[in-house]
N, CA, C and O of each residue as an XYZ file, in Angstrom:
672
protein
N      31.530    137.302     67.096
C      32.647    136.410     67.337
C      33.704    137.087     68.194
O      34.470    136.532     68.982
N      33.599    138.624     67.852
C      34.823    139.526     69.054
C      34.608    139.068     70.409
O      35.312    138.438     71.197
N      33.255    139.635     70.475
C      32.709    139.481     72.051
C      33.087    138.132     72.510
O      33.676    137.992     73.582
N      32.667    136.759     71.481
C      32.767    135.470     72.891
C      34.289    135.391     72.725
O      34.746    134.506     73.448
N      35.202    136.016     72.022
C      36.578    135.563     72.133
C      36.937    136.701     73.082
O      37.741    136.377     73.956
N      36.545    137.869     73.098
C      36.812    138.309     74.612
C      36.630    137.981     75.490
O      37.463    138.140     76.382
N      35.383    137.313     75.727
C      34.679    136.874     77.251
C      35.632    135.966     76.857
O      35.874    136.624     75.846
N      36.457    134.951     76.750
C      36.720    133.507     76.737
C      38.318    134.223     77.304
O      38.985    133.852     78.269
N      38.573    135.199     76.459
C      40.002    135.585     77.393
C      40.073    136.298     78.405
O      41.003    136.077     79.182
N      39.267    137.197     78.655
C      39.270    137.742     80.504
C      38.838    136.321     80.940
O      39.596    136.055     81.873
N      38.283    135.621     80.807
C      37.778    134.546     81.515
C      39.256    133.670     81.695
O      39.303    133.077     82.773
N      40.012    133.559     81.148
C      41.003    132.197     81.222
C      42.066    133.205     82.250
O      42.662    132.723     83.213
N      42.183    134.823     81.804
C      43.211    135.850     82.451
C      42.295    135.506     83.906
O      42.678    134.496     84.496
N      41.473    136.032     84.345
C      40.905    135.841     85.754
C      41.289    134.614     86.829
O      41.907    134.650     87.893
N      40.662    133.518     86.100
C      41.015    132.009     86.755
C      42.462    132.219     86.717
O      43.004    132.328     87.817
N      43.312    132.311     85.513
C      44.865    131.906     85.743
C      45.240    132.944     87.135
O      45.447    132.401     88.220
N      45.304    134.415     87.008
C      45.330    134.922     87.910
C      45.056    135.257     89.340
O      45.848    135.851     90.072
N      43.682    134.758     89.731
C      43.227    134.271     91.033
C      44.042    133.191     91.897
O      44.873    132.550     91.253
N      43.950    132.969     92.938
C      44.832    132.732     93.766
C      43.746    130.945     93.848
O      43.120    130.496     94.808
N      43.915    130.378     92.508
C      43.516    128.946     92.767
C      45.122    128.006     93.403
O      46.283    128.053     92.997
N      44.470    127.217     94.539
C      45.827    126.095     95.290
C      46.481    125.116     93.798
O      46.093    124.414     92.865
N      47.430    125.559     94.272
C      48.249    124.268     92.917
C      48.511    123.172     93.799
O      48.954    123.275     94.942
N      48.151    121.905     93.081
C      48.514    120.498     93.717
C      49.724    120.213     94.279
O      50.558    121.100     94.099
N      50.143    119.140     94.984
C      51.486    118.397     94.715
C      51.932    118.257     93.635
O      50.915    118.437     92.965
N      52.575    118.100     93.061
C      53.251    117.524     91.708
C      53.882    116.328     91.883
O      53.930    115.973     93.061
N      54.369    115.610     91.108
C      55.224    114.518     90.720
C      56.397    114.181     90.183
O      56.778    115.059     89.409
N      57.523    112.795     90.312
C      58.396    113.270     89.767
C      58.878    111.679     89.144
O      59.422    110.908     89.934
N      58.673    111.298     87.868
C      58.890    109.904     88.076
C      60.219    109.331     87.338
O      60.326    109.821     86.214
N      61.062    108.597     87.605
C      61.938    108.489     86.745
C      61.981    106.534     86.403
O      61.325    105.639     86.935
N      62.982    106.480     85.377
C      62.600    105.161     84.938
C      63.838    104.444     84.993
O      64.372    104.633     83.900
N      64.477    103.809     85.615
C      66.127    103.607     86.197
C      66.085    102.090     85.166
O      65.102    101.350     85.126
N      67.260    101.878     84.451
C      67.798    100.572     83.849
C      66.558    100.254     83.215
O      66.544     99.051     82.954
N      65.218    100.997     82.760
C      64.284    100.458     81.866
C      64.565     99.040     80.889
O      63.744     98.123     80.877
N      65.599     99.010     80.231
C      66.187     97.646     79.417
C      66.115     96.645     79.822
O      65.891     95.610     79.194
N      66.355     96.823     81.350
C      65.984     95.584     82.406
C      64.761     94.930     82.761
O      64.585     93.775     83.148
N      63.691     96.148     82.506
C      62.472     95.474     83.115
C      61.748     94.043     82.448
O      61.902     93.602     81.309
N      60.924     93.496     83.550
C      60.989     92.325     83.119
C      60.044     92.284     81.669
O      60.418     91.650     80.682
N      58.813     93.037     81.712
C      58.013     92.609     80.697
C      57.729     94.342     80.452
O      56.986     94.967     81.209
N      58.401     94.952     79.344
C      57.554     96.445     78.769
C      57.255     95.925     77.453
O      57.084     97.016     76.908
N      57.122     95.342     76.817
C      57.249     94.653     75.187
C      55.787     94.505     74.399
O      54.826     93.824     74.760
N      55.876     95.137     73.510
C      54.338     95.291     72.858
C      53.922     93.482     72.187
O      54.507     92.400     72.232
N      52.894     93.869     71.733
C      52.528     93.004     70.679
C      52.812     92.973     69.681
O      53.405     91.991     69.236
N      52.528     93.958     68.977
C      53.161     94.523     67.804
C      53.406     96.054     67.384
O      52.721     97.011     67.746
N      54.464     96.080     66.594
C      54.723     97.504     66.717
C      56.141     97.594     67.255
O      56.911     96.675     67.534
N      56.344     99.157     67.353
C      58.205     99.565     68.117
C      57.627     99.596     69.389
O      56.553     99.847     69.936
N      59.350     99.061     69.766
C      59.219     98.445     71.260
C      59.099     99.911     72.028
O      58.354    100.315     72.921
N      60.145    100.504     71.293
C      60.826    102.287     71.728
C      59.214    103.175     71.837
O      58.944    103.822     72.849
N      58.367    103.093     70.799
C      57.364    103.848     71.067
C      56.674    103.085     71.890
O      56.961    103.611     72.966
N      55.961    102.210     72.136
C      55.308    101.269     73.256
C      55.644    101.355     74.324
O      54.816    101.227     75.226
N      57.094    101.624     74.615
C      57.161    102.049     76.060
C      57.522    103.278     76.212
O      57.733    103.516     77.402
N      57.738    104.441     75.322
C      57.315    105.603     75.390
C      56.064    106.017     75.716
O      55.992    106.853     76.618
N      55.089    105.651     75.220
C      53.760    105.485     75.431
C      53.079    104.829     76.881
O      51.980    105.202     77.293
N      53.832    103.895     77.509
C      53.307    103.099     78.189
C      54.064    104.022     79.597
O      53.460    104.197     80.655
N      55.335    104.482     79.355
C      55.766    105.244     80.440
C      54.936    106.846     80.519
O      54.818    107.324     81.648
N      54.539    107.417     79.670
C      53.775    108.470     79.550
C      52.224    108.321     80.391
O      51.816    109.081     81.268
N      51.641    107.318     79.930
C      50.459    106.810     80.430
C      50.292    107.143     82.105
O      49.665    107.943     82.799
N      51.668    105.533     82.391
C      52.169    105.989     84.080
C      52.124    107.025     84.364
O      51.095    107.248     85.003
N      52.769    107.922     84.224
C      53.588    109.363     84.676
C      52.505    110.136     84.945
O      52.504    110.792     85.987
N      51.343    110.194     84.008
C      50.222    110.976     83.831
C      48.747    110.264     84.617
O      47.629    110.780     84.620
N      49.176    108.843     85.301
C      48.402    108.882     86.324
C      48.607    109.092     87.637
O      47.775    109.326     88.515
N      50.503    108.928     87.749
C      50.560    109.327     89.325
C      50.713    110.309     89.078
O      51.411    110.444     90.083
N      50.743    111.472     88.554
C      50.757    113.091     88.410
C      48.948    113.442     89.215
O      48.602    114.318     90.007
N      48.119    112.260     88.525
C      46.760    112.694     88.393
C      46.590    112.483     90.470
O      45.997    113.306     91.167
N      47.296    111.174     91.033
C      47.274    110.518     92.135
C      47.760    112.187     93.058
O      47.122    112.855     93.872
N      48.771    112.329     92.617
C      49.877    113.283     93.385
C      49.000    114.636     93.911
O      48.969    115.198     95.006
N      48.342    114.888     92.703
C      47.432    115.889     92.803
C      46.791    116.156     93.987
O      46.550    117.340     94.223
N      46.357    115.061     95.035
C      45.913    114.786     95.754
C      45.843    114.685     97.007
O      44.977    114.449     97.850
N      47.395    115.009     96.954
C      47.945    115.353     98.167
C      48.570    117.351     98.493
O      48.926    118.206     97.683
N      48.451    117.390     99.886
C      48.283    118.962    100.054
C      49.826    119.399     98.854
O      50.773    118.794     98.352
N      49.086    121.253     98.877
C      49.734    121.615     98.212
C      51.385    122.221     98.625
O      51.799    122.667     99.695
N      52.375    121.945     96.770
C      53.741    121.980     97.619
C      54.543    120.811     97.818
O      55.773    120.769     97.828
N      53.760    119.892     97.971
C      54.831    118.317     98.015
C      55.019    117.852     96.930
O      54.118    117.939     96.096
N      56.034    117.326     96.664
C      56.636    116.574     95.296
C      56.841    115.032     95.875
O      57.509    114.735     96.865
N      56.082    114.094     94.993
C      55.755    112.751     95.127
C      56.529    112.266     94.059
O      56.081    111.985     92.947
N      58.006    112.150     94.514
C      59.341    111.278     93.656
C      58.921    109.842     93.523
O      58.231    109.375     94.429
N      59.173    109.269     92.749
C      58.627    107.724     92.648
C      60.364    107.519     91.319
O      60.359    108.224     90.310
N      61.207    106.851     91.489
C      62.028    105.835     90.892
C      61.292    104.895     90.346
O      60.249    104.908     91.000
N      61.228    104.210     89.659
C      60.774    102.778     89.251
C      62.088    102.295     88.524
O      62.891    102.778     87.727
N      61.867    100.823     89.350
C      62.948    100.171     88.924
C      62.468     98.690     88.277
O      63.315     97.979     87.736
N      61.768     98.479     88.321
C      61.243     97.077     87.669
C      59.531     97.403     87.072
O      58.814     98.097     87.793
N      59.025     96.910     85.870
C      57.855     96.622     85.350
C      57.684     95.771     84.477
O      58.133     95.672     83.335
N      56.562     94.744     85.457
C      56.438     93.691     84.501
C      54.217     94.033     84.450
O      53.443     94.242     85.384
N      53.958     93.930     82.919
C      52.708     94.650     82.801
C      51.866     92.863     83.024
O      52.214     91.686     83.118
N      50.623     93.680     83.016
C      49.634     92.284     83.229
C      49.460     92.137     81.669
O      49.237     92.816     80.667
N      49.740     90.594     82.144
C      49.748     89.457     80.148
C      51.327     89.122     80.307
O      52.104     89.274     81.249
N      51.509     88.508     78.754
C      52.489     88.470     78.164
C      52.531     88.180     77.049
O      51.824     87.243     76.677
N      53.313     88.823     76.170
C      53.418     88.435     75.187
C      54.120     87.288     74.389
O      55.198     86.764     74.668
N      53.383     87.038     73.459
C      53.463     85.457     73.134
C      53.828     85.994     71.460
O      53.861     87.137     71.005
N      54.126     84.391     70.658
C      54.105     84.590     69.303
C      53.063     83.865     68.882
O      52.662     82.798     69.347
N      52.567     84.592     67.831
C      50.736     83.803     67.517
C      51.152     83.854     65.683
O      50.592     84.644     64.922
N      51.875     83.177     65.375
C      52.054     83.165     64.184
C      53.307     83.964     63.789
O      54.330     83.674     64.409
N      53.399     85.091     62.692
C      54.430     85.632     62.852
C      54.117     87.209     63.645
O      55.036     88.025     63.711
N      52.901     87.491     64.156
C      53.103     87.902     64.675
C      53.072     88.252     66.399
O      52.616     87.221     66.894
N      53.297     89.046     67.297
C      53.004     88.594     68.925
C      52.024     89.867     69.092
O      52.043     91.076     68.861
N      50.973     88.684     69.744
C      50.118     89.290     70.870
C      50.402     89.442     71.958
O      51.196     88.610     72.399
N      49.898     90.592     72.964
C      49.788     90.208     74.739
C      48.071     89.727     74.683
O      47.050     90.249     74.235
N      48.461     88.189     75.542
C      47.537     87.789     76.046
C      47.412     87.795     77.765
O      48.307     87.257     78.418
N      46.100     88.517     78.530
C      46.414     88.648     79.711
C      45.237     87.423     80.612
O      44.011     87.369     80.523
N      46.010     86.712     81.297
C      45.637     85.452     82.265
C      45.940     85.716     83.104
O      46.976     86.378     83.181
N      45.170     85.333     84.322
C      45.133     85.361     85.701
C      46.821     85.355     86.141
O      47.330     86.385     86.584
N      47.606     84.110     85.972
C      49.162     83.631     85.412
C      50.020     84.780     85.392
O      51.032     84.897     86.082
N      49.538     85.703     84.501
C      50.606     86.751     84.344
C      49.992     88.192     84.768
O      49.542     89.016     83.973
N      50.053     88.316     85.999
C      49.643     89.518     86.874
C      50.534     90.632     86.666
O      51.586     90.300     86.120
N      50.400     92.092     86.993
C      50.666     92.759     87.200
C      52.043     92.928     88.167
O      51.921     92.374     89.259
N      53.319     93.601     87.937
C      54.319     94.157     88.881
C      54.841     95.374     88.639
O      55.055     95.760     87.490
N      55.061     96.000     89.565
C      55.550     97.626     89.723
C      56.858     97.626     90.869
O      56.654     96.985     91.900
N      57.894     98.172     90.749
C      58.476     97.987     91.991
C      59.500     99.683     91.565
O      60.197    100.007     90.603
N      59.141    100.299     92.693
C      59.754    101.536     93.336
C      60.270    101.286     94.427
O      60.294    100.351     95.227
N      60.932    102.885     94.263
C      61.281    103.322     95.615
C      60.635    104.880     95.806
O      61.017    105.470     94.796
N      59.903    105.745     96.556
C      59.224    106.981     96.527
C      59.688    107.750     97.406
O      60.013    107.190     98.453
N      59.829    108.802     97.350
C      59.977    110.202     98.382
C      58.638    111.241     98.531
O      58.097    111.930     97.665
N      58.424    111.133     99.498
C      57.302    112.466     99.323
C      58.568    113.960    100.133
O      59.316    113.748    101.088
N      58.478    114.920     99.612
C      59.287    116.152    100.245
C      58.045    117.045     99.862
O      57.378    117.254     98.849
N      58.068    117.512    101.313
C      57.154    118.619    101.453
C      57.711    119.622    100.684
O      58.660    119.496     99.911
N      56.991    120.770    100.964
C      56.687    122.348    100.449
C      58.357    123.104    100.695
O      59.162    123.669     99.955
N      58.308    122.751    102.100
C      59.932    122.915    102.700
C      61.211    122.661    101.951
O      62.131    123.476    101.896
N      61.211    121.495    101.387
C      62.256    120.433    100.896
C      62.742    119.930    101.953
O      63.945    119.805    102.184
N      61.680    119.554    102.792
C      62.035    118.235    103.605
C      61.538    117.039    103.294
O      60.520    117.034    102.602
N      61.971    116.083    103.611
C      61.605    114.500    103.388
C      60.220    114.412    104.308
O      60.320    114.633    105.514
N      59.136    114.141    103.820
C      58.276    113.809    105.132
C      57.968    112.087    104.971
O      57.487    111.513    105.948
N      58.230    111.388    103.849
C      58.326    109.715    103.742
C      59.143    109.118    102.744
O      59.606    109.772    101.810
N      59.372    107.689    102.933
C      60.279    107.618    101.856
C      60.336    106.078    101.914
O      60.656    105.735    103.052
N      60.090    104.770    100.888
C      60.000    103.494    101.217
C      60.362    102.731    100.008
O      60.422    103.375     98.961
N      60.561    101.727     99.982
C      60.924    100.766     98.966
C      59.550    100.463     98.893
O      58.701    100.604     99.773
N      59.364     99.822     97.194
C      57.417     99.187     97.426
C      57.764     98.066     95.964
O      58.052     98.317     94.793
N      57.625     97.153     96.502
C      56.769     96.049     95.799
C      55.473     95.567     95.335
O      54.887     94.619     95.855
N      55.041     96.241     94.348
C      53.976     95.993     93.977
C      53.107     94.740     93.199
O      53.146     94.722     91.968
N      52.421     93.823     93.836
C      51.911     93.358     92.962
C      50.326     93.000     93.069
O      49.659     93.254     94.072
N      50.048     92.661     92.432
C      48.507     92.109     92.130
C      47.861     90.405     91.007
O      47.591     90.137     89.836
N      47.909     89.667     92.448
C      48.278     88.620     91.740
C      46.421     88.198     91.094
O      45.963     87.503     90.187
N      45.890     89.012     92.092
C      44.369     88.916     91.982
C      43.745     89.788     91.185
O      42.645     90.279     91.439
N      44.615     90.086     89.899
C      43.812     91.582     89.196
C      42.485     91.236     88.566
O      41.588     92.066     88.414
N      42.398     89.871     88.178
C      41.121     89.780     87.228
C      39.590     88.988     88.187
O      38.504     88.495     87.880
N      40.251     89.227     89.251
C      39.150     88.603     90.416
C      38.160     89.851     90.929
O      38.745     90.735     91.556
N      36.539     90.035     90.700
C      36.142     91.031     91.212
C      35.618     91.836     90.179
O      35.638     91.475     89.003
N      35.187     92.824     90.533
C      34.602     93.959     89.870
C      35.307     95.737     90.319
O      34.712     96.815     90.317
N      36.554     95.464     90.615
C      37.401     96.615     91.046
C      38.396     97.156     90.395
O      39.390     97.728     90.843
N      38.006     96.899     89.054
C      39.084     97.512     88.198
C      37.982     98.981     87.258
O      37.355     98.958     86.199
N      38.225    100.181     88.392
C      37.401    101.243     87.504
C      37.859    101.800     86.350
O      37.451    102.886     85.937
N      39.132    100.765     85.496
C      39.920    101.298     84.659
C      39.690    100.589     83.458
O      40.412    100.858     82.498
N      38.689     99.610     83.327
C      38.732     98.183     82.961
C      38.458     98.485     81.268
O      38.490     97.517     80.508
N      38.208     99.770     80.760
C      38.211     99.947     78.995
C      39.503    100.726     78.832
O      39.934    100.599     77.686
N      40.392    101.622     79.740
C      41.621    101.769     79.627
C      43.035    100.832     79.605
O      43.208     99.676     79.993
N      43.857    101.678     79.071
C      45.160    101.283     78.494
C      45.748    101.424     80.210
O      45.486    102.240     81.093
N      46.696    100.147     80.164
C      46.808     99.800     81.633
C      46.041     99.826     82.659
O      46.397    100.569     83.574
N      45.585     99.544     82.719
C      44.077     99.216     83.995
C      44.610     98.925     84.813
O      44.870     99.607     85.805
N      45.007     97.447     84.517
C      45.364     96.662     86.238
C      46.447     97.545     86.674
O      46.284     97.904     87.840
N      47.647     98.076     86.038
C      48.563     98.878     86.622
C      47.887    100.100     87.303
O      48.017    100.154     88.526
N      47.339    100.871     86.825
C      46.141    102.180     87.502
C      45.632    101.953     88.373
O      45.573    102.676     89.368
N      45.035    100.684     88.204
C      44.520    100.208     89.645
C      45.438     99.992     90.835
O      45.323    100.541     91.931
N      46.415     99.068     90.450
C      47.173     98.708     91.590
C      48.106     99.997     91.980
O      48.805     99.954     92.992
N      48.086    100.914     91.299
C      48.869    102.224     91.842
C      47.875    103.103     92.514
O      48.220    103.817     93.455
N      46.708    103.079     92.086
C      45.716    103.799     93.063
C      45.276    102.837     94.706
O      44.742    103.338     95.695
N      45.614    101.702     94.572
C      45.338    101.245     95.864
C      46.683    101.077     96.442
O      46.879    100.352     97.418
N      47.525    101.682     95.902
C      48.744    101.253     97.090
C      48.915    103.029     97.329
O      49.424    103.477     98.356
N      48.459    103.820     96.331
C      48.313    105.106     96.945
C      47.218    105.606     98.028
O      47.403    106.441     98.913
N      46.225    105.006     97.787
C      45.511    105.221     99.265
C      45.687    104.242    100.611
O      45.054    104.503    101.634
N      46.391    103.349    100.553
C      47.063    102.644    101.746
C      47.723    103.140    102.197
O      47.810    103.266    103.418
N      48.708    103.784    101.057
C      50.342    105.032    102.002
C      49.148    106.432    102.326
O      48.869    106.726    103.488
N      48.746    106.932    101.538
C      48.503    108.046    101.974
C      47.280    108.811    102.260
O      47.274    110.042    102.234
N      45.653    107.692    102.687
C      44.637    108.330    102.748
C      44.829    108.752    104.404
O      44.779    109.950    104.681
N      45.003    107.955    105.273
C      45.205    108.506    106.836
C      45.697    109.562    106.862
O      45.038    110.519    107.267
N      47.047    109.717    106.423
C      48.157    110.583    106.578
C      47.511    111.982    106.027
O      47.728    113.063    106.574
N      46.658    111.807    104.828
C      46.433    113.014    104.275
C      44.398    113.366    104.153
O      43.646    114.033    103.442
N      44.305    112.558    105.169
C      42.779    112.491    104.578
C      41.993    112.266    103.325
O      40.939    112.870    103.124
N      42.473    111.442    102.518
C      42.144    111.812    101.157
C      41.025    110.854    100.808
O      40.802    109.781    101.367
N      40.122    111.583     99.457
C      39.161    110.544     99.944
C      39.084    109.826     98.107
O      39.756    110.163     97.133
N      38.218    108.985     98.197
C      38.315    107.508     97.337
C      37.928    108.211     95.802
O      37.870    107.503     94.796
């Protein structure tokens, strides 16, 4: 048991130490959240549900950001989220039920700043997806927020597969 817990720690000391590229990183913040149109569970606290639901986000454009060369920080504001569904009252208690009807919205504003701390883009974005349940293009489709994952991965390779070569 000495030996594989040695090999397992020169092994983690080596990799950490080697000169592997660190990604872009990310930076997301959540402006007037109280406002947004739809963060509201089914059931359950509202406070953990969108603790949870903002964590989720954060940890897929972190995963997106990654993706771009190393050194840039991919700022994203969000100022409005309305999730795909809505929630309804089904007795005493509420479900989200999700229909074509109640699509998906995201709305930022993003900075990419290079390695430098220069600005290299920067845009207002309206996101929506009024067509989320049309198709077979949701590779998210047994995960928690899907249509949102989705529609943030295709508006991330519209801004930034040219620009950065990145691939699908």
């Amino acid at each position: 048991m000495k030996i594989l817990t040695t090999i397992l720690f020169s092994l983690f000391i080596t990799l950490s130490s080697s000169g592997i590229a660190c990604a872009a990183t990310s930076e997301v913040t959540w402006t007037d959240y109280e406002k947004y149109r739809d963060i509201r569970p089914g059931n359950g606290s509202r406070k953990h549900f969108r603790e949870s639901t903002f964590h989720n986000l954060e940890k897929h454009i972190a995963k997106l950001a990654e993706k771009l060369p190393e050194g840039q920080v991919l700022k994203i504001d969000v100022t409005d989220v309305d999730l795909a569904g809505d929630t309804l009252a089904g007795g005493i208690d509420q479900i989200r039920i999700v229909k074509d009807i109640y699509f998906p919205r995201i709305n930022f504003s993003y900075q990419l700043v290079g390695a430098d701390g220069n600005e290299i883009d920067s845009a207002e974005v309206i996101l929506k997806d009024m067509s989320f349940m049309m198709g077979s293009r949701l590779r998210y489709r047994n995960e928690l927020l899907g249509y949102e994952k989705n529609m943030l991965d295709e508006w991330f390779l519209d801004v930034f597969k040219e620009r950065f070569l990145l691939e699908e």
